[in-house]
BAMARKOL-267398 format. One record per residue: residue number from 1; residue in one letter; chain; x, y, z of N, C-alpha, C in turn. Coordinates in nm, 4 decimals. Layout:
<sites>
<site nr="NUM" rest="A" kette="A" n_X="X" n_Y="Y" n_Z="Z" ca_X="X" ca_Y="Y" ca_Z="Z" c_X="X" c_Y="Y" c_Z="Z"/>
...
</sites>
This chain:
<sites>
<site nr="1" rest="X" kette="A" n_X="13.3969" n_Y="-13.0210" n_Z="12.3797" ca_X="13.5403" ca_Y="-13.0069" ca_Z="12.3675" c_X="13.5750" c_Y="-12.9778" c_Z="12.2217"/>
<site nr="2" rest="X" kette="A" n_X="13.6741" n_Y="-12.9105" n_Z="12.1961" ca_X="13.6733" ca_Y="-12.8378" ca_Z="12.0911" c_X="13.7870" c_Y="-12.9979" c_Z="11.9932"/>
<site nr="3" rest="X" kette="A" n_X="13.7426" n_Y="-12.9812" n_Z="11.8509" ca_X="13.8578" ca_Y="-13.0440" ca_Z="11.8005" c_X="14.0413" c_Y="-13.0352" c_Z="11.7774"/>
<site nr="4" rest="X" kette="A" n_X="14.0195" n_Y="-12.9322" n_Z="11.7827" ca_X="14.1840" ca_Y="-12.8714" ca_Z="11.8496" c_X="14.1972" c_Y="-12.9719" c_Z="12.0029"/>
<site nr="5" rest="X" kette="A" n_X="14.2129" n_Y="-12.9886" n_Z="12.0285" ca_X="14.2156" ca_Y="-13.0022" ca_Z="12.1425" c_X="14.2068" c_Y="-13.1278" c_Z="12.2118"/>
<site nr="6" rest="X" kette="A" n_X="14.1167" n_Y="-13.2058" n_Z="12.1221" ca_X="14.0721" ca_Y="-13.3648" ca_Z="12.1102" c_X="14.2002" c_Y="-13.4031" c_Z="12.0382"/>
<site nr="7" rest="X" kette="A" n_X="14.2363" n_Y="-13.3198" n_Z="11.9521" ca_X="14.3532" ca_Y="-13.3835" ca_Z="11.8811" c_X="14.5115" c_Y="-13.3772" c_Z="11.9344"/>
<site nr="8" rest="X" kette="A" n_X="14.4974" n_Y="-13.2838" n_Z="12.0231" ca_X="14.6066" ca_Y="-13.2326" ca_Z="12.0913" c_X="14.6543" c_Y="-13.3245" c_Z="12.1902"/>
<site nr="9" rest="X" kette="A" n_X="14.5319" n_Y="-13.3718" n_Z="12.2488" ca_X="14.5288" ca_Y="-13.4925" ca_Z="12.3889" c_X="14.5881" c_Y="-13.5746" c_Z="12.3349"/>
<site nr="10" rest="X" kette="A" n_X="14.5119" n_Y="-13.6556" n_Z="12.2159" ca_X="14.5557" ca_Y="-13.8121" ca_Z="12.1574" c_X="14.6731" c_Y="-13.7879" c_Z="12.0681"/>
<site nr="11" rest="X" kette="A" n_X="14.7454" n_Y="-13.6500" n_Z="12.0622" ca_X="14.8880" ca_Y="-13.7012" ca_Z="12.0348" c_X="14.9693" c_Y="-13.7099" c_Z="12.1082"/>
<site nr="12" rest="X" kette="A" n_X="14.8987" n_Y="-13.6329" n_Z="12.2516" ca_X="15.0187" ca_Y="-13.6579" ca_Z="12.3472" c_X="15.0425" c_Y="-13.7580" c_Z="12.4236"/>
<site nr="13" rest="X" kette="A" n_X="14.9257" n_Y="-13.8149" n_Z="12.4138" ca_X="14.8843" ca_Y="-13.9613" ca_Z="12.4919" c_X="14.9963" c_Y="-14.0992" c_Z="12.3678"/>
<site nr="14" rest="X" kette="A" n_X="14.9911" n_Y="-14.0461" n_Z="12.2374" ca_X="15.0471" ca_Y="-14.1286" ca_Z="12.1834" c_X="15.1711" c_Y="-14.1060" c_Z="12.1910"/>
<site nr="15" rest="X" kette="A" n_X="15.2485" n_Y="-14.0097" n_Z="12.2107" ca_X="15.3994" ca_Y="-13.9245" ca_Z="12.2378" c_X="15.4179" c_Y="-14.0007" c_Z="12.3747"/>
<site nr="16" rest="X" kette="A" n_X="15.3258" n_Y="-14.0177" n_Z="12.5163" ca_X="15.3416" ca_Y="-14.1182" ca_Z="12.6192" c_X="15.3611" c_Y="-14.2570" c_Z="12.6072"/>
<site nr="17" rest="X" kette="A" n_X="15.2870" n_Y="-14.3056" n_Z="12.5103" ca_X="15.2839" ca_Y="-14.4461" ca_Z="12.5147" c_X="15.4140" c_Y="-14.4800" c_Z="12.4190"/>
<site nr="18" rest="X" kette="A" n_X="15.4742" n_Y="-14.3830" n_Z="12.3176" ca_X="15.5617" ca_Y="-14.4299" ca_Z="12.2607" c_X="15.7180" c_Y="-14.4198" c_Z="12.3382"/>
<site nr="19" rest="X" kette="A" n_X="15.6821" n_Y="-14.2552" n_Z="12.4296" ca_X="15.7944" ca_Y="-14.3099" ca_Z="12.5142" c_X="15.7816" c_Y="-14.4422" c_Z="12.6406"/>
<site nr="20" rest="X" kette="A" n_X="15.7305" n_Y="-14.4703" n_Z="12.6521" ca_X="15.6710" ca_Y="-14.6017" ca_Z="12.7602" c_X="15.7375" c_Y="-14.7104" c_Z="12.6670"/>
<site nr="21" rest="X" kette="A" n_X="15.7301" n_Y="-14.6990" n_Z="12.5235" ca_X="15.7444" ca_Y="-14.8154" ca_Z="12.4913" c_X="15.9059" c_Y="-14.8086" c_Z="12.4740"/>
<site nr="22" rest="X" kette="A" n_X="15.9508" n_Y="-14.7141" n_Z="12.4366" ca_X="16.0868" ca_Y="-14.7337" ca_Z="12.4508" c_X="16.1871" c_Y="-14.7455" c_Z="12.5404"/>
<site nr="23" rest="X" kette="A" n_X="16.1189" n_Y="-14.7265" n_Z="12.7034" ca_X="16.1722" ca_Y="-14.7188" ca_Z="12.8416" c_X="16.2173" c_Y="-14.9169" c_Z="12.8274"/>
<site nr="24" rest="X" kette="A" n_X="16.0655" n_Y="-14.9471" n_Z="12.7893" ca_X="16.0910" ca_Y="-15.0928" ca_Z="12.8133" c_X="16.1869" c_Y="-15.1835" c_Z="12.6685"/>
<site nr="25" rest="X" kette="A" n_X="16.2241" n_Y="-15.1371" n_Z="12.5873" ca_X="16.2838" ca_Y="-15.1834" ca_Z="12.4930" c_X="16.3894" c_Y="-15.2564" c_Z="12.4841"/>
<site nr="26" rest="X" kette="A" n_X="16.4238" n_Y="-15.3504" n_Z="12.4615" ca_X="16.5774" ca_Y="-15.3993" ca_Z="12.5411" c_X="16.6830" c_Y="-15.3643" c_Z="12.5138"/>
<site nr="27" rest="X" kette="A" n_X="16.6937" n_Y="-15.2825" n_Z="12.4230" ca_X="16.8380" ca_Y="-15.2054" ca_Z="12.4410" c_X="16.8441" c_Y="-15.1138" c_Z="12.5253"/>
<site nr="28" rest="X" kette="A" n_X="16.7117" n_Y="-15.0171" n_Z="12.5583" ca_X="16.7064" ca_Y="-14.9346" ca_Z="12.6516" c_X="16.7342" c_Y="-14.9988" c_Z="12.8144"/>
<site nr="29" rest="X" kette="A" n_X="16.6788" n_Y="-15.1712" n_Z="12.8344" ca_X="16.7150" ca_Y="-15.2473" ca_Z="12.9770" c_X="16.8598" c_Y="-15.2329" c_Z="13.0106"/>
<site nr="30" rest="X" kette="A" n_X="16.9469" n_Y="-15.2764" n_Z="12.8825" ca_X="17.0391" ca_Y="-15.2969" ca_Z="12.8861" c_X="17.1716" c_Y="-15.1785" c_Z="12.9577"/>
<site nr="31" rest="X" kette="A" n_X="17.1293" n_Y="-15.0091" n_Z="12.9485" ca_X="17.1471" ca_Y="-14.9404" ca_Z="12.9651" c_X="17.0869" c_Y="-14.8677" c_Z="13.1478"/>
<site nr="32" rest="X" kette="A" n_X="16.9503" n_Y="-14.9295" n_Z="13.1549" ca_X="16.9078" ca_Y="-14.8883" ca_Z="13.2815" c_X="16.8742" c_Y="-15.0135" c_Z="13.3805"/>
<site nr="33" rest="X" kette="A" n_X="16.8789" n_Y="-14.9701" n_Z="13.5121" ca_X="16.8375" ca_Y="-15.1292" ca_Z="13.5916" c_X="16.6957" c_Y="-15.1387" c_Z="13.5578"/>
<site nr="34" rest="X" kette="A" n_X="16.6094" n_Y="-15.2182" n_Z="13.5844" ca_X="16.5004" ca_Y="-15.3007" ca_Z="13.5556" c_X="16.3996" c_Y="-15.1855" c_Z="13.6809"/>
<site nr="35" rest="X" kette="A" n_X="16.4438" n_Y="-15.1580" n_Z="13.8164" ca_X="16.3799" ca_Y="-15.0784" ca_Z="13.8804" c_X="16.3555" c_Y="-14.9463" c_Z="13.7981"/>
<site nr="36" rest="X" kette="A" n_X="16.4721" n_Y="-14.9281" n_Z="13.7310" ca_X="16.4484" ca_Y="-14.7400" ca_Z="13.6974" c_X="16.3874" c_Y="-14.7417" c_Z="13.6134"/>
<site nr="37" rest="X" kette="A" n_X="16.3792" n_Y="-14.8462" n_Z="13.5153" ca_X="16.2975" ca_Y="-14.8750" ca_Z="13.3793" c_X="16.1521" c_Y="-14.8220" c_Z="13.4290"/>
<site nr="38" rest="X" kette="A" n_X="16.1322" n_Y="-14.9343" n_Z="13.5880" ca_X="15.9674" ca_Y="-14.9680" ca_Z="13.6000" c_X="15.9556" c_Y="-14.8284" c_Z="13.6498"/>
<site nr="39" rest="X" kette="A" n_X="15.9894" n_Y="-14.7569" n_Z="13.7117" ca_X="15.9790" ca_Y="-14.6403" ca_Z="13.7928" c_X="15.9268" c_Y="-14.5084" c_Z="13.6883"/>
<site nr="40" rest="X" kette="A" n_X="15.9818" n_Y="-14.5784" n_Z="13.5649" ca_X="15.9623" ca_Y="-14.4444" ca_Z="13.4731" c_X="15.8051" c_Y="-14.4856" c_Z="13.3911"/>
<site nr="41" rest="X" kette="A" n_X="15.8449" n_Y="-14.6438" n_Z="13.3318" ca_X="15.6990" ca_Y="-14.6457" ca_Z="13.3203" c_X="15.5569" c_Y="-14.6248" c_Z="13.3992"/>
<site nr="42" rest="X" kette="A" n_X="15.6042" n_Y="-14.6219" n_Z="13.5536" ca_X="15.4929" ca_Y="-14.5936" ca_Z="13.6120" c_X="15.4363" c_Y="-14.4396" c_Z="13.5698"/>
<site nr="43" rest="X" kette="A" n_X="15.5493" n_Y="-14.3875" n_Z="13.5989" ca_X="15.5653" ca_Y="-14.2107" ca_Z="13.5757" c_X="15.4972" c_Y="-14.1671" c_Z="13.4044"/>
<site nr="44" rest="X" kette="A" n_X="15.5368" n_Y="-14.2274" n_Z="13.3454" ca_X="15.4338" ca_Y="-14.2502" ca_Z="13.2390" c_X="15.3137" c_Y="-14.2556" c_Z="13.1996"/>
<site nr="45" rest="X" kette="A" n_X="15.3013" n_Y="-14.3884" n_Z="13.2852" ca_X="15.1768" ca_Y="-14.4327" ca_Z="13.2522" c_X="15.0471" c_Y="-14.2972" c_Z="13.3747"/>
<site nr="46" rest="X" kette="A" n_X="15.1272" n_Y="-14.2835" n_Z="13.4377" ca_X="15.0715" ca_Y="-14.1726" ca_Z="13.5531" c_X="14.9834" c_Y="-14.0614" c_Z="13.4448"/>
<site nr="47" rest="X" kette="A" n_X="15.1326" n_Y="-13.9895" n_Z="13.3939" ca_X="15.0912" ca_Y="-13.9186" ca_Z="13.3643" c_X="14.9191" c_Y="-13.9059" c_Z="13.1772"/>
<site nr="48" rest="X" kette="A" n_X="14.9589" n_Y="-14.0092" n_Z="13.1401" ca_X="14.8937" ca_Y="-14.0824" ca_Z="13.0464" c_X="14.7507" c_Y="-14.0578" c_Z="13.1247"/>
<site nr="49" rest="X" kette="A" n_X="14.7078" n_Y="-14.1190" n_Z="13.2465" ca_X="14.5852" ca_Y="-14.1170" ca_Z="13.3105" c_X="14.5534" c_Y="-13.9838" c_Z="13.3593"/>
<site nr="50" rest="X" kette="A" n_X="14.6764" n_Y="-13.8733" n_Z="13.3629" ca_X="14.6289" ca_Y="-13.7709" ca_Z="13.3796" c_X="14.5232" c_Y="-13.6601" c_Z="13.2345"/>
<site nr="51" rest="X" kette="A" n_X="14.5942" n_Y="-13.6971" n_Z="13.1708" ca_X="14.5352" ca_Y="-13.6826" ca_Z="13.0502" c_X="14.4264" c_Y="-13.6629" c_Z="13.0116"/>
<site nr="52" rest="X" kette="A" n_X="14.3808" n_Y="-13.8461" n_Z="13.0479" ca_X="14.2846" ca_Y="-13.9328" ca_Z="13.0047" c_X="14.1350" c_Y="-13.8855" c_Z="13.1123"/>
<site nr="53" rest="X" kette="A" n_X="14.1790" n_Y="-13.8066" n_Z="13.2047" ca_X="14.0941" ca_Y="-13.8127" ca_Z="13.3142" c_X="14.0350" c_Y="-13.6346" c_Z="13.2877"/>
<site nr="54" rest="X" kette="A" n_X="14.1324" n_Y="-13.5819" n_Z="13.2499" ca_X="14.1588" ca_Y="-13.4091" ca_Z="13.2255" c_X="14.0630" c_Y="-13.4563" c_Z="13.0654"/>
<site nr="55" rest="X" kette="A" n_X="14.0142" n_Y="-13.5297" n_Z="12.9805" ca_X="14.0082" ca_Y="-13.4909" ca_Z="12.8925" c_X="13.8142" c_Y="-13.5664" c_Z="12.9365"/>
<site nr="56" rest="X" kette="A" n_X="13.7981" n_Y="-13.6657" n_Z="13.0060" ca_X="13.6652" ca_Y="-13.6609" ca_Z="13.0136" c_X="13.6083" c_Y="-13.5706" c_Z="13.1547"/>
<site nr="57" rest="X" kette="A" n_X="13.7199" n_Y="-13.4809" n_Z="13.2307" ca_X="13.6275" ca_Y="-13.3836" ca_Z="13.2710" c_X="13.5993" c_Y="-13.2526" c_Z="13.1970"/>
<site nr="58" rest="X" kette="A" n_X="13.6280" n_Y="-13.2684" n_Z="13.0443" ca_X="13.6268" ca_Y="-13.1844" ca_Z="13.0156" c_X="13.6771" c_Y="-13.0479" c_Z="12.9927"/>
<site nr="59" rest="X" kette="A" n_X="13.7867" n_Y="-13.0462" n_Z="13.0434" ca_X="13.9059" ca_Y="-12.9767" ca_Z="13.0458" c_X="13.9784" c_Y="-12.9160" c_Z="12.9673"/>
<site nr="60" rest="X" kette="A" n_X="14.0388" n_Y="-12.7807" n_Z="12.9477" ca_X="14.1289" ca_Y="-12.8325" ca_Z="12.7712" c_X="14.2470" c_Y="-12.8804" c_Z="12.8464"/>
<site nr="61" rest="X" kette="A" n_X="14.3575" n_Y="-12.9097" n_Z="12.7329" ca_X="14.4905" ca_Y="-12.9828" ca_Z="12.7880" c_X="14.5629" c_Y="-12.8874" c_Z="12.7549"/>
<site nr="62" rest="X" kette="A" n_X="14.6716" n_Y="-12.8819" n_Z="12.8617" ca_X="14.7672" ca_Y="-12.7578" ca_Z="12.8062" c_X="14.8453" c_Y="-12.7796" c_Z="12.7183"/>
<site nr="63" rest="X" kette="A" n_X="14.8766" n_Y="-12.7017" n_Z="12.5878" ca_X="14.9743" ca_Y="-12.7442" ca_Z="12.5390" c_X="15.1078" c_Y="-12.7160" c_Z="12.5426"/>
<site nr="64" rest="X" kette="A" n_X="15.1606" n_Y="-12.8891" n_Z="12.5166" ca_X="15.3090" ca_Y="-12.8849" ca_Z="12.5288" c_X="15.3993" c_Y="-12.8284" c_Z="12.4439"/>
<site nr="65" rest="X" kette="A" n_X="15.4497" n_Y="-12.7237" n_Z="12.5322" ca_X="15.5804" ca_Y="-12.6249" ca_Z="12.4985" c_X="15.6421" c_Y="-12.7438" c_Z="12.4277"/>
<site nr="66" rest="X" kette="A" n_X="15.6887" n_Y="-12.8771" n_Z="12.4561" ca_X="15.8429" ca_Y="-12.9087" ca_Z="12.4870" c_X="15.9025" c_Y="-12.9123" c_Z="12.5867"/>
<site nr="67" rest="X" kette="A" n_X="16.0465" n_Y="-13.0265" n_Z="12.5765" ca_X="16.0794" ca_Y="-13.0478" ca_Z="12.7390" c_X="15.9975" c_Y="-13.0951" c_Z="12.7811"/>
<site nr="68" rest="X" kette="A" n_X="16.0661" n_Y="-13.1570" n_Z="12.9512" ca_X="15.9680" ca_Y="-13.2825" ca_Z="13.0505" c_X="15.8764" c_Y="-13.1987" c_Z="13.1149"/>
<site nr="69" rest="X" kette="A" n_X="15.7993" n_Y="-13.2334" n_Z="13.1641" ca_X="15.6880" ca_Y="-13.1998" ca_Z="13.2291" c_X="15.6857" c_Y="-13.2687" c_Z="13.3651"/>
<site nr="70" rest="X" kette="A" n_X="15.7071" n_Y="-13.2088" n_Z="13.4880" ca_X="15.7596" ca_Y="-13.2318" ca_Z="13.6194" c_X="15.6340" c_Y="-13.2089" c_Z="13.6744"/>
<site nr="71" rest="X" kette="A" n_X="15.6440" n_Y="-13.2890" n_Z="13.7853" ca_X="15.5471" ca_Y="-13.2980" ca_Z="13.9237" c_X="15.5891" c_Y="-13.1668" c_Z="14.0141"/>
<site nr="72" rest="X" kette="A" n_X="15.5062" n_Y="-13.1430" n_Z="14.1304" ca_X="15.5206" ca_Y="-13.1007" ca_Z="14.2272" c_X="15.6788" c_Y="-13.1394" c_Z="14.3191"/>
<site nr="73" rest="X" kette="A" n_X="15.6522" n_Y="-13.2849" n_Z="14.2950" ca_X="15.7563" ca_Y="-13.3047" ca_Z="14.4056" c_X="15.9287" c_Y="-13.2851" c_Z="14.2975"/>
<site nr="74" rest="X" kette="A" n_X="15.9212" n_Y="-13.3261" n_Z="14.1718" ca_X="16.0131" ca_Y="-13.2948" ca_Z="14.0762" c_X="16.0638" c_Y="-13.1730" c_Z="14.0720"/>
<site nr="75" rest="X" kette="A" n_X="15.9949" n_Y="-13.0657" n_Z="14.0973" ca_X="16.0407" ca_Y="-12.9457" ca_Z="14.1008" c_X="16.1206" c_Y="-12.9261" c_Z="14.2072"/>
<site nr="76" rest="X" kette="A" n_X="16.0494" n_Y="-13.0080" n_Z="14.3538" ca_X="16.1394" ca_Y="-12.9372" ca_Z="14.4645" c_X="16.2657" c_Y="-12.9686" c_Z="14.4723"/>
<site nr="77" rest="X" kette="A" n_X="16.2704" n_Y="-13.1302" n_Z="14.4064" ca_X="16.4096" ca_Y="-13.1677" ca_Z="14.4017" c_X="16.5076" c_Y="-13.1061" c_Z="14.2930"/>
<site nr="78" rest="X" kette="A" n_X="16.4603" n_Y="-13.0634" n_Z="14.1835" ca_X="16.5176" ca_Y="-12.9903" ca_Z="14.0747" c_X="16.5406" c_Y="-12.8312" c_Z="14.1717"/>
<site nr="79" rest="X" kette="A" n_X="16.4638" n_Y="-12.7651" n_Z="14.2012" ca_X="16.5263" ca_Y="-12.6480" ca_Z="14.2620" c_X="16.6111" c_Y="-12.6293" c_Z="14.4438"/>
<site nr="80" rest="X" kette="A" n_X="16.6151" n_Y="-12.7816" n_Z="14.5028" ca_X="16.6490" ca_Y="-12.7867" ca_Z="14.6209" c_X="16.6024" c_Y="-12.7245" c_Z="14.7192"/>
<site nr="81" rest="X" kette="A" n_X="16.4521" n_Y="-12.7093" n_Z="14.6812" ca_X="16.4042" ca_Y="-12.5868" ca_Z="14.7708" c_X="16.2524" c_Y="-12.6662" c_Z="14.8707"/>
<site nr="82" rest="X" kette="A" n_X="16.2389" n_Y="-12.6406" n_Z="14.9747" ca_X="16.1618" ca_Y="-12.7299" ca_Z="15.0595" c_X="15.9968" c_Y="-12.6881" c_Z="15.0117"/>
<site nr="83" rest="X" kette="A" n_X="15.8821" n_Y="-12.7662" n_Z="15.0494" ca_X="15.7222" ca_Y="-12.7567" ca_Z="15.0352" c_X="15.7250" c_Y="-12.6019" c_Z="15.0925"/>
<site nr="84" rest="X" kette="A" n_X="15.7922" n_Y="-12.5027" n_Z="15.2067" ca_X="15.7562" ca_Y="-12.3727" ca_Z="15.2148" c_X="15.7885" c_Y="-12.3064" c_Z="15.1423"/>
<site nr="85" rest="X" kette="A" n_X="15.9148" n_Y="-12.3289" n_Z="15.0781" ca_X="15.9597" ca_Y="-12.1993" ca_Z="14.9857" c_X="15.8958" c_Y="-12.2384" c_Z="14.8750"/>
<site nr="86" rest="X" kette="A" n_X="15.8119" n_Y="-12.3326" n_Z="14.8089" ca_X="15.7830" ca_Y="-12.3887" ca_Z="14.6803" c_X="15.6317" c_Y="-12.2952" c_Z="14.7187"/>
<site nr="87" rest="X" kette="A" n_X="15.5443" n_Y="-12.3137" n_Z="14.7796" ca_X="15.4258" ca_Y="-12.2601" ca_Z="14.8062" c_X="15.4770" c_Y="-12.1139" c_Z="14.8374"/>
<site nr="88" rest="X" kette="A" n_X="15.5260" n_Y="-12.0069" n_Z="14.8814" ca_X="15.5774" ca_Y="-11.8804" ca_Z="14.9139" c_X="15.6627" c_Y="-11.8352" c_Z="14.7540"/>
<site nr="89" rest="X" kette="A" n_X="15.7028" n_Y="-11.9139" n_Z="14.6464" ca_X="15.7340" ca_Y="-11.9105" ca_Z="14.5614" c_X="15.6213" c_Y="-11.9129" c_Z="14.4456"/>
<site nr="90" rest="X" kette="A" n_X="15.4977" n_Y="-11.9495" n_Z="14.4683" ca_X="15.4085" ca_Y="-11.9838" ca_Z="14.3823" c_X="15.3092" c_Y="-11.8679" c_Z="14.4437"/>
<site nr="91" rest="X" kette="A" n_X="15.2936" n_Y="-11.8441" n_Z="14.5856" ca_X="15.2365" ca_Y="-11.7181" ca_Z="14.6189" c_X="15.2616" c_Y="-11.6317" c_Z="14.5250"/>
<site nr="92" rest="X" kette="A" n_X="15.3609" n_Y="-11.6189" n_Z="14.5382" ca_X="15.4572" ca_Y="-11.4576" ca_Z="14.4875" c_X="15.4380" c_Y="-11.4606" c_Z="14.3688"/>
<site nr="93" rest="X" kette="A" n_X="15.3885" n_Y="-11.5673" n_Z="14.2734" ca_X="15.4302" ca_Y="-11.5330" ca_Z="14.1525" c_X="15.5235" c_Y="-11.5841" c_Z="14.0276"/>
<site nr="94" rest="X" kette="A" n_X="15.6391" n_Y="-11.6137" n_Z="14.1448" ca_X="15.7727" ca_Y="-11.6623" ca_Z="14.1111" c_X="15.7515" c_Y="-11.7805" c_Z="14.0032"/>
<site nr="95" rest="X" kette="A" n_X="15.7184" n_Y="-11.8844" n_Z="14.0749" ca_X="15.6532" ca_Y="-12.0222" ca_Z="13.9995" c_X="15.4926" c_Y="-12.0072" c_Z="13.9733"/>
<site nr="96" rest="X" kette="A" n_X="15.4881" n_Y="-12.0656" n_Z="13.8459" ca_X="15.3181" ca_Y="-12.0593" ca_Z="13.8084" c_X="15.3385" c_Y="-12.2227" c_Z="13.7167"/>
<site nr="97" rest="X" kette="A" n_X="15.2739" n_Y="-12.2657" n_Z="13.8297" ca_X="15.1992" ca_Y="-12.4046" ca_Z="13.7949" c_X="15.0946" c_Y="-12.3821" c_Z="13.6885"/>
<site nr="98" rest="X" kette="A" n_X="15.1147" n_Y="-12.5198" n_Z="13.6257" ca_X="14.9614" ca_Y="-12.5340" ca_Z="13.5704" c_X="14.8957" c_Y="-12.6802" c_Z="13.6653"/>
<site nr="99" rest="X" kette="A" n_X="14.7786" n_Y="-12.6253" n_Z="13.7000" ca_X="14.7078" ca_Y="-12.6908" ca_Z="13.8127" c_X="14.5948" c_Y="-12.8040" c_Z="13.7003"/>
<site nr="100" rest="X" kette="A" n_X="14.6676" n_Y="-12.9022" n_Z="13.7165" ca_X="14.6144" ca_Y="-13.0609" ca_Z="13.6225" c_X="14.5555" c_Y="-13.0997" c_Z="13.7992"/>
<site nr="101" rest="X" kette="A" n_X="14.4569" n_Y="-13.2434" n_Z="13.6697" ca_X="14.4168" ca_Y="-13.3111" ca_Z="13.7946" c_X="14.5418" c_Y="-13.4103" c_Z="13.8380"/>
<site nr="102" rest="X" kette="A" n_X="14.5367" n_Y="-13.4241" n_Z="13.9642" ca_X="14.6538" ca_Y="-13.4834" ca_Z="14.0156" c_X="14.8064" c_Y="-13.4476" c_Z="14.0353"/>
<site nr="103" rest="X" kette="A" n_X="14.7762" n_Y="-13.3010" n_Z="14.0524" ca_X="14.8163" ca_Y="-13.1813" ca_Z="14.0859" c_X="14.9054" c_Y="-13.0698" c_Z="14.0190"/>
<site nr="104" rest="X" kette="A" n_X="14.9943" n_Y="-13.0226" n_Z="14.0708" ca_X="15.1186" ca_Y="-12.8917" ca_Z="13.9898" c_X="15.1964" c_Y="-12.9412" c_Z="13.8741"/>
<site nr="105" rest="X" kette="A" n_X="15.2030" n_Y="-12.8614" n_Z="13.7798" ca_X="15.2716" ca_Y="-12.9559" ca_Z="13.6871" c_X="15.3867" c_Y="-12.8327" c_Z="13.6436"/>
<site nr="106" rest="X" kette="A" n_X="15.4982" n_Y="-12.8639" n_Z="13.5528" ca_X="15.5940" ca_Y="-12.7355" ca_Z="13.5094" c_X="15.6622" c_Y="-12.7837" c_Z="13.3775"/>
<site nr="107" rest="X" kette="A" n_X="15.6340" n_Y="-12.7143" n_Z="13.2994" ca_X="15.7599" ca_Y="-12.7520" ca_Z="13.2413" c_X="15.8664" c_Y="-12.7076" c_Z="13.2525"/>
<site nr="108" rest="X" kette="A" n_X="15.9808" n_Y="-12.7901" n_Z="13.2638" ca_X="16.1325" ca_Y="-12.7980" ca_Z="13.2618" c_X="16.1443" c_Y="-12.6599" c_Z="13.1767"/>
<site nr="109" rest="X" kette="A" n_X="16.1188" n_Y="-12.6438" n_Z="13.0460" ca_X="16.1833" ca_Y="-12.5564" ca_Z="13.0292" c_X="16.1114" c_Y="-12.3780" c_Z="13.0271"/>
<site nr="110" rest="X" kette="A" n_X="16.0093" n_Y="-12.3942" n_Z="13.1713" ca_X="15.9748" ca_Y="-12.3241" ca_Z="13.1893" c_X="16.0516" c_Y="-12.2817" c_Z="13.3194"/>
<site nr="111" rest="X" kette="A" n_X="16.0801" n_Y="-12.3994" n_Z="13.4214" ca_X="16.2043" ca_Y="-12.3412" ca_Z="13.5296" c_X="16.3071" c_Y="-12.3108" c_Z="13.5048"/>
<site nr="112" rest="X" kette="A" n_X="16.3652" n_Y="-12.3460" n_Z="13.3894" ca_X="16.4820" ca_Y="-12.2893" ca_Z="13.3272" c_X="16.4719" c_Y="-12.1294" c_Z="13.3029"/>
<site nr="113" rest="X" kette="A" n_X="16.3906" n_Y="-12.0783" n_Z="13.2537" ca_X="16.3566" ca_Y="-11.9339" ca_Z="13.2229" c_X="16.3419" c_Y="-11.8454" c_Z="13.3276"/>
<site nr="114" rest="X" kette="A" n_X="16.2654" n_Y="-11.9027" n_Z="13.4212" ca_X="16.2478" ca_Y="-11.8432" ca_Z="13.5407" c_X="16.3804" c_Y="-11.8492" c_Z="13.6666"/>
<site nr="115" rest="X" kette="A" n_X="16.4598" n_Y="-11.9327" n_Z="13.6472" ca_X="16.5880" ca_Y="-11.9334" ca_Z="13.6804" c_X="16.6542" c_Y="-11.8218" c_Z="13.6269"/>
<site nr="116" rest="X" kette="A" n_X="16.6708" n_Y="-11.7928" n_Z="13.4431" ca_X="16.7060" ca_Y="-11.7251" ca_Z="13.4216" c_X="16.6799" c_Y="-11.5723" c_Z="13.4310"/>
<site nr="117" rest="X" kette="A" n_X="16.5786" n_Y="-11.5467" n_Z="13.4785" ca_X="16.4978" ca_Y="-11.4513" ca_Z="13.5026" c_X="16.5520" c_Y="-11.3477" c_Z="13.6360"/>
<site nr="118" rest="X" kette="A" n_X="16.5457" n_Y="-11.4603" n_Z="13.7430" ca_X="16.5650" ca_Y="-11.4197" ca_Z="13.8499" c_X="16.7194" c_Y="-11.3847" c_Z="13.8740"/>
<site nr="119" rest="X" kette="A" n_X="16.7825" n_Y="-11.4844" n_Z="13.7862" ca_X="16.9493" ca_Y="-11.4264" ca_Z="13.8055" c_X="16.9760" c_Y="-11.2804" c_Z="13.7158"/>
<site nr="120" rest="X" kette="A" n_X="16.8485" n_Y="-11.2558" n_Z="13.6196" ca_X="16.8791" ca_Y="-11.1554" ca_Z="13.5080" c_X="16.8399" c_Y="-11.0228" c_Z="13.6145"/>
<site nr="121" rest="X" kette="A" n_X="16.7243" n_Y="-11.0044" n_Z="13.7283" ca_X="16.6828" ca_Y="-10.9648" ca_Z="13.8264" c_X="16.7969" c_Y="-10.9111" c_Z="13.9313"/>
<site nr="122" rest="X" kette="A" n_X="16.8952" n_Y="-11.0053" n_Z="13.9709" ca_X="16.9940" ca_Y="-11.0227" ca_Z="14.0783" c_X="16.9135" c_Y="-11.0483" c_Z="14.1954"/>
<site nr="123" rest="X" kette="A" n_X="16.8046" n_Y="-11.1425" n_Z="14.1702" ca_X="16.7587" ca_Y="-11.2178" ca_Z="14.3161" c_X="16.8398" c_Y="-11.3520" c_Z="14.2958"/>
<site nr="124" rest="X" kette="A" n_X="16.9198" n_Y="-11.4055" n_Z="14.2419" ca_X="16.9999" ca_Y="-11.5334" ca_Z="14.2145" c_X="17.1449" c_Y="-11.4944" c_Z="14.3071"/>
</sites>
């Protein structure tokens, strides 16, 4: 594994754990219920092991544009669009995942573009 790259992981892993730590912070409780808190640290810590798992198979890690970095199922609810049109959308082209272990990943402000794209198109 290249050192680019080793270094790239363990800052993003530390960019995770520092947002993790601020989900749980108590001014941040004070602001969210105690469920949404835990819900996010899970989502966190998730993605943290995705990382961690992508980096001893050897893998490179993609690097982060910026903006959140969404699941499979995050996307469908962000574009309101069901598991057929999301797969018939990724056929085509339309959406291009990056395929991590533990599955599709996007960045946010990569559906943003491609939103904008398609309305710049007049398929919107």
């Amino acid at each position: 594994m290249e050192k680019k790259n080793l270094h790239h992981a363990i800052l993003r892993i530390i960019k995770l754990q520092e947002e993790t730590l601020a989900v749980l912070s108590v001014q941040r409780m004070e602001k969210e219920t105690l469920h949404h808190a835990m819900l996010r640290v899970i989502k966190l810590q998730e993605e943290t092991l995705t990382v961690l798992r992508v980096l001893c198979e050897g893998e490179q890690i993609p690097i982060q544009k910026g903006g959140k970095l969404l699941t499979r199922q995050e996307v469908l609810d962000y574009l309101r669009i069901s598991e057929r049109t999301y797969v018939r959308k990724v056929n085509s082209g339309e959406l291009k995942p990056m395929k991590m272990l533990g599955g599709d990943r996007f960045y946010l402000d990569d559906l943003i573009a491609a939103y904008k794209e398609s309305k710049r198109r007049g398929r919107i």
